[in-house]
Phi, psi and omega in degrees: 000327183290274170318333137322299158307330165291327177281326145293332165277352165233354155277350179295314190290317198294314180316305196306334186280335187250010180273267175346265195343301193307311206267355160313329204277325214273298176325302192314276214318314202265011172236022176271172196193177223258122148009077192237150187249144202231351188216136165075195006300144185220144145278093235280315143242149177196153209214179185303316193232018155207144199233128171239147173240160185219151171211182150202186193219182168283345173194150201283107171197178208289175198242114210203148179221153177242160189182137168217202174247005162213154209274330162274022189217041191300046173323295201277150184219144165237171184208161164232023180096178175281126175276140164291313169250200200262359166241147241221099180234150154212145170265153191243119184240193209353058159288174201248133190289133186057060179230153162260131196229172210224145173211177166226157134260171157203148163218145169196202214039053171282142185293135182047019166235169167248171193048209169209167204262166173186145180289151176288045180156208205233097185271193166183169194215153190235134184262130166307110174298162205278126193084006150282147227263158192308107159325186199150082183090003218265136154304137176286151172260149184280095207260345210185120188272144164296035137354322204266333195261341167280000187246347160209116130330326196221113168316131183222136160305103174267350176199155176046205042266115147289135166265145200232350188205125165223145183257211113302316151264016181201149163210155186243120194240114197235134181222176191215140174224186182229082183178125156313147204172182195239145216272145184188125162230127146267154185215183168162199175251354153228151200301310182255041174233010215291060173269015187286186120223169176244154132185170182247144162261173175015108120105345196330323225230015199024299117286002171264103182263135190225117186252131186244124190253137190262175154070035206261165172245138202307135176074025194238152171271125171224145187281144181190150148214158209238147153220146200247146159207179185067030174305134210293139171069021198231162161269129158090203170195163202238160190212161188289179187250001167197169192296152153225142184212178169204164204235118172316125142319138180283142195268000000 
């Protein structure tokens, strides 16, 4: 009887452990909902050489500000990884004192949401020139209203996908679109099988994407397309309009 029971008792359990899972996916799947930013960006703080800018969103997800000194070229970016909670800090370090620096935030991979969130345009801030007193709390001034996602709405490939490199083992397929967004190549040796990927991260290169696929093999022909999607302030997501390929070099 004793061993009869034990053994029911753990055929119960292995059901109830493969039971759960299912149905944890299901609750995830079925209470998600869109990205948002619900609070800030603000400057929470700033000094002659550093600045934390904070927001916050509807869900715990990652954290990224892109910022420069011209509003349209906004090249440098910090990040602080994925927040556990709905708030948001990343520090900006070696600024330059009484400059004005122009940023975005984003965030996106939220837990039980989709897509991702970026503030509505283009702020900016000004840094305390040296022996001026500390920021504290300061709203961003609104420098460039977000204008480019109502008059084009849907991310598009403005240049290539160029092959820019090739090895025996490795080649770099770089396209340029026009919204930041994430970088992907599938590939493979036949044209209708592209079942490799490439891919880079998030936003790295800012309208410039650039992938680099390892582990090829020497004297071989390969097939490819390139694609951008979650593009900032956009819908959908855009792919090259043919297979393309090129061939490694021989070793």
């Amino acid at each position: 009887m004793k061993i009869t029971l034990t053994i029911s008792l753990t055929m119960l359990l292995g059901v109830w452990l493969i039971i759960l899972p299912a149905s944890f996916l299901i609750a995830q799947t079925g209470n998600s909902q869109w990205l948002q930013i619900t609070s800030g960006p603000v400057i929470e703080s700033a000094d002659d050489h550093s600045a934390t800018i904070a927001w916050s969103t509807n869900a715990p997800s990652s954290s990224r500000v892109w910022y420069g000194t011209d509003k349209n070229n906004l090249t440098q970016f910090a990040e602080s990884g994925y927040s556990s909670g709905n708030t948001h800090r990343v520090q900006l370090t070696n600024l330059t004192p009484g400059t004005t620096y122009y940023f975005e935030v984003e965030s996106g991979q939220g837990r039980r949401t989709r897509g991702e969130a970026e503030s509505g345009g283009v702020l900016s801030f000004r840094t305390p020139g040296s022996g001026e007193r500390p920021i504290c709390n300061q709203r961003p001034v609104l420098a460039q209203a977000d204008a480019g996602a109502a008059a084009d709405a849907t991310v598009k490939i403005t240049n290539g996908p160029v092959v820019e490199a090739v090895t025996d083992d490795t080649a770099t397929i770089a396209w340029s679109t026009n919204r930041r967004g994430s970088s992907r190549v599938t590939y493979g040796t036949d044209p209708n099988n592209l079942t490799q990927l490439g891919e880079a991260p998030w936003g790295q290169g800012g309208l410039t994407h650039r992938v680099e696929l390892k582990n090829l093999q020497p004297n071989t022909t390969y097939y490819f397309r390139v694609e951008t999607g979650q593009a900032q302030g956009t819908g959908g997501e855009v792919e090259s309009e043919r297979v393309q390929s090129f061939t490694t070099r021989s070793r």
